[in-house]
C-alpha positions as CSV (number, residue, x, y, z in Angstrom):
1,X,-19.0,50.5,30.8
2,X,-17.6,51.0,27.0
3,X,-16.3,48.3,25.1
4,X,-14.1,49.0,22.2
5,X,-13.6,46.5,19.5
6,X,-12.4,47.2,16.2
7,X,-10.8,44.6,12.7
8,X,-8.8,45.0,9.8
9,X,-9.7,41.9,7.8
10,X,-9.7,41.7,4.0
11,X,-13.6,42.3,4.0
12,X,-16.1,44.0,5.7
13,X,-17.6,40.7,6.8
14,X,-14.4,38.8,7.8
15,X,-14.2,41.9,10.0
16,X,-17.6,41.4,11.9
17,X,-17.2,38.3,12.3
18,X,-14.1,38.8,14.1
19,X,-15.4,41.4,16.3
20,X,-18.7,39.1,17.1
21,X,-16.6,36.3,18.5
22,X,-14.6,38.9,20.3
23,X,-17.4,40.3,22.2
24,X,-19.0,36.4,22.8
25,X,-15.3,35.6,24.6
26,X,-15.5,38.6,26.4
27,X,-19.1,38.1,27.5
28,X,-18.2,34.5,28.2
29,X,-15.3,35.4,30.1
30,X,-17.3,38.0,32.2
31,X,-20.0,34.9,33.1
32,X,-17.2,32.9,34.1
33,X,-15.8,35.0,36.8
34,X,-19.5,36.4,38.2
35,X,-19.2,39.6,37.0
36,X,-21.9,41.6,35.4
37,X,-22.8,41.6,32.0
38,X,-23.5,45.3,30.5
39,X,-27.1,46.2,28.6
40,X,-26.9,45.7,25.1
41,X,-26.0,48.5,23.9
42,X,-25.1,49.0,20.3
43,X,-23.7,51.5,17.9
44,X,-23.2,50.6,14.4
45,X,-20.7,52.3,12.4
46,X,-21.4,52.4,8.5
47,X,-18.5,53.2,7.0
């Protein structure tokens, strides 16, 4: 499973932030209904 998740903030950090708490709802929300949670799996874009 992929999961995209992408921010346009004013700053780099306002935009990681964003896309943290993004990915902790959607983990959340995956706990919440029994479903698996994928490996951690990350690729960091330095741009």
């Amino acid at each position: 499973m992929t999961i995209r998740c992408s921010s346009q903030e004013k700053t780099k950090q306002e935009s990681i932030t964003n896309i943290k708490e993004a990915i902790e709802g959607y983990v959340l929300s995956l706990e919440e209904d029994g479903l698996p949670v994928p490996d951690e799996q990350v690729e960091k874009f330095n741009g």
